[in-house]
C-alpha positions as CSV (number, residue, x, y, z in Angstrom):
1,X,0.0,0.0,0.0
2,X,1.0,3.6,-0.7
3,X,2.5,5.7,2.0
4,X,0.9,8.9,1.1
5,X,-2.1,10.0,2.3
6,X,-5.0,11.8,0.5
7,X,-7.8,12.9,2.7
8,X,-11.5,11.8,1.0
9,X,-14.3,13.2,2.5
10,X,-16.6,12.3,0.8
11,X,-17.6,9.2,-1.7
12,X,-20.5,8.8,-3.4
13,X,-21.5,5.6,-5.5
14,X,-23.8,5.4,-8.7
15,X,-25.0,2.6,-10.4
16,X,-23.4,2.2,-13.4
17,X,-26.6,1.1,-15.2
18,X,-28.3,4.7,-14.1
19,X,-26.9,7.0,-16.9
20,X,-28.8,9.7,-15.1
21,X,-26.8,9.3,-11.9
22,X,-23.8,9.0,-14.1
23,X,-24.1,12.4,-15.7
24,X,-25.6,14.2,-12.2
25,X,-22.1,13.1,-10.3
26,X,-20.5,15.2,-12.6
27,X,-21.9,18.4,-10.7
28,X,-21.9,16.9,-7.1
29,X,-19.9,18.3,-4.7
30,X,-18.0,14.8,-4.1
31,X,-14.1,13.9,-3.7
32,X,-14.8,10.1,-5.2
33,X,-17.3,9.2,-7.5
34,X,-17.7,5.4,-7.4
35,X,-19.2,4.0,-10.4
36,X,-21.0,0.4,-9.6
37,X,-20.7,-2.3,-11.5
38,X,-21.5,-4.6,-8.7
39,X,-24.2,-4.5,-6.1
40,X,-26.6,-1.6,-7.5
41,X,-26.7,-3.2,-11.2
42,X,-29.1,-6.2,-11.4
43,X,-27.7,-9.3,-13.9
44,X,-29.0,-8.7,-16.5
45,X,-28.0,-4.8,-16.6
46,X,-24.5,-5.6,-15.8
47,X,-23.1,-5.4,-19.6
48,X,-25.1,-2.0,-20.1
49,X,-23.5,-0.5,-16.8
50,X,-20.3,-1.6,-18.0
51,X,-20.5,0.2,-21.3
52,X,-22.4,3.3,-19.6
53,X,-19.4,3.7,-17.4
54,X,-16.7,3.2,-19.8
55,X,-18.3,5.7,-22.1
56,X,-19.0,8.5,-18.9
57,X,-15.2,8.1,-17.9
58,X,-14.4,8.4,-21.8
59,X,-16.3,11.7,-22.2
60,X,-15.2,13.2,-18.7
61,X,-16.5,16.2,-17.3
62,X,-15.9,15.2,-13.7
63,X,-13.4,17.8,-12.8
64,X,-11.4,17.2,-9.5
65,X,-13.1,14.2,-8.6
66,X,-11.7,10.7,-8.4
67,X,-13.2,7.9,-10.6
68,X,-13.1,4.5,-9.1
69,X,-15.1,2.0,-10.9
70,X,-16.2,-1.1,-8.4
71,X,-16.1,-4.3,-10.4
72,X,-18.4,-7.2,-9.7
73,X,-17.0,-10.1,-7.3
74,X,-14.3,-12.2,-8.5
75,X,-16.3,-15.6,-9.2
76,X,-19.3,-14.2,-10.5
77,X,-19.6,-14.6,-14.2
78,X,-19.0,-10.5,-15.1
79,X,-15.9,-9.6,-12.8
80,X,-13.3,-10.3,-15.7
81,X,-14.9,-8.9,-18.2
82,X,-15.2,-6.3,-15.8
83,X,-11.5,-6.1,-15.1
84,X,-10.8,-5.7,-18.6
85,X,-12.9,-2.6,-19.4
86,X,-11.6,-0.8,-15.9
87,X,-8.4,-1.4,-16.8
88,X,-7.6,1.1,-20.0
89,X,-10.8,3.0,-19.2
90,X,-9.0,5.8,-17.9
91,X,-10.5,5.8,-14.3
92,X,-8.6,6.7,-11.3
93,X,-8.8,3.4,-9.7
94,X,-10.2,-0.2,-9.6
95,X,-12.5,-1.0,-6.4
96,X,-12.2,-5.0,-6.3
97,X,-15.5,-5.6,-3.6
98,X,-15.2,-8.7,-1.6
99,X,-11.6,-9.2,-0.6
100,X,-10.6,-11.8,2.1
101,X,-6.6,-12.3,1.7
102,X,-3.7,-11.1,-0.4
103,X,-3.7,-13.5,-2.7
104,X,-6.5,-12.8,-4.7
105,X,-6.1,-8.8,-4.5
106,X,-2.3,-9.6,-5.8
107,X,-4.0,-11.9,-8.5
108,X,-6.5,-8.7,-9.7
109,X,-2.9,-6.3,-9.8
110,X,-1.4,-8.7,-11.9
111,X,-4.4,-9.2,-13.9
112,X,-4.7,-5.0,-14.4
113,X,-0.9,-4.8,-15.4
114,X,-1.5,-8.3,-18.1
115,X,-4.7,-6.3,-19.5
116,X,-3.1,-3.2,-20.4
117,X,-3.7,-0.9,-17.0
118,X,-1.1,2.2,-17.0
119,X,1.1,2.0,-13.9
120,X,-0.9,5.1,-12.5
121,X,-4.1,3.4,-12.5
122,X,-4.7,2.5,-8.8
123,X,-6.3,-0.6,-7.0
124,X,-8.9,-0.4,-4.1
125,X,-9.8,-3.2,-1.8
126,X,-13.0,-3.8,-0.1
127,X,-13.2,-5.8,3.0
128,X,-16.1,-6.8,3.6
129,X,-15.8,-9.9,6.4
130,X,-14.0,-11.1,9.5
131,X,-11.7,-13.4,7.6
132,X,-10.5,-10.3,5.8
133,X,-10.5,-8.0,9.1
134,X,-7.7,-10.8,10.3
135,X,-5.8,-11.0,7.3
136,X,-5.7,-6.6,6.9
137,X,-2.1,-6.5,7.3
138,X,-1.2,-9.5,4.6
139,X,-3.8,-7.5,2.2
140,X,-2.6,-3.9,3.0
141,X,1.0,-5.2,1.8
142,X,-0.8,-7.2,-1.4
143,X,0.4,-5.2,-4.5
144,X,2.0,-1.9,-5.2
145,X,-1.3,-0.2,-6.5
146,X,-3.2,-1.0,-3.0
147,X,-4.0,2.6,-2.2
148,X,-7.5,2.4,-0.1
149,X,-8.8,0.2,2.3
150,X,-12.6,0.6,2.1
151,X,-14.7,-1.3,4.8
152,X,-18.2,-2.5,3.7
153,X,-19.7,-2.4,7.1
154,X,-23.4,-3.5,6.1
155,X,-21.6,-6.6,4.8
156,X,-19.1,-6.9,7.6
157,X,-22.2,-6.8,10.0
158,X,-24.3,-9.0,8.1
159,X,-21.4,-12.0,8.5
160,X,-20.9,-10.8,11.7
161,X,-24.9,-11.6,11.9
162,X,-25.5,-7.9,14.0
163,X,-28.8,-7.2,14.1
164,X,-29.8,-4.0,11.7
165,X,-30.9,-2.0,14.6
């Protein structure tokens, strides 16, 4: 993981298959603008959201803020395909959701250099459950474009089986 530190304060995430949301986050006053590919797109919208949000990076218009596009799980049948598209789209970063151990986020670095991502294009991990809480120092030290940590705490406390209230 990087040593430098940029202060987010804010991070908003829009479903990539919402080309409404896509253009509105150009005007909100945001740090991040997260682009989903994962949770917020149903299956059968998930090739759409994936051509809406290459083509909305493409055009731009986003001025200062960061665009990280969340791909879907590795496993599922649209995370590589996924992969691919982030990976010359021009984004800022690459949000890899459901990360339990360094192996696999080192497996999705390699896989951005092999598919053409420039060196500057950075790599986000989600973690998401306990196993991953325990393993935070192996994945924090997992590959040289690790720059955020992001904790999915509705997930967390779903495995954790907390109560919603």
């Amino acid at each position: 993981m990087t040593q430098s530190i940029k202060p987010r304060r804010s991070a908003l995430y829009m479903p990539g298959s919402n080309q409404r949301a896509l253009d509105k986050a150009r005007e909100l006053p945001v740090d991040v603008v997260i682009m989903d590919l994962e949770d917020a797109v149903a299956p059968d919208a998930k090739e759409t959201a994936r051509a809406n949000v290459v083509a909305a990076v493409a055009a731009g218009g986003y001025g200062h803020r960061e665009i990280v596009i969340r791909i879907s799980g590795y496993g599922t049948p649209w995370w590589k395909d996924d992969l691919v598209a982030v990976a010359t789209s021009g984004a800022n970063a690459m949000l890899a959701p459901k990360i339990s151990g360094a192996d696999l986020l080192s497996k999705l670095g390699d896989l951005l250099a092999i598919n053409g991502a420039p060196d500057e294009l950075r790599l986000w991990s989600m973690v998401e459950t306990p196993t991953a809480i325990l393993n935070i120092n192996r994945i924090a030290n997992a590959d040289p474009r690790l720059e955020v940590i992001v904790m999915g705490t509705s997930d967390l406390a779903k495995e954790l089986r907390i109560p919603p209230d």
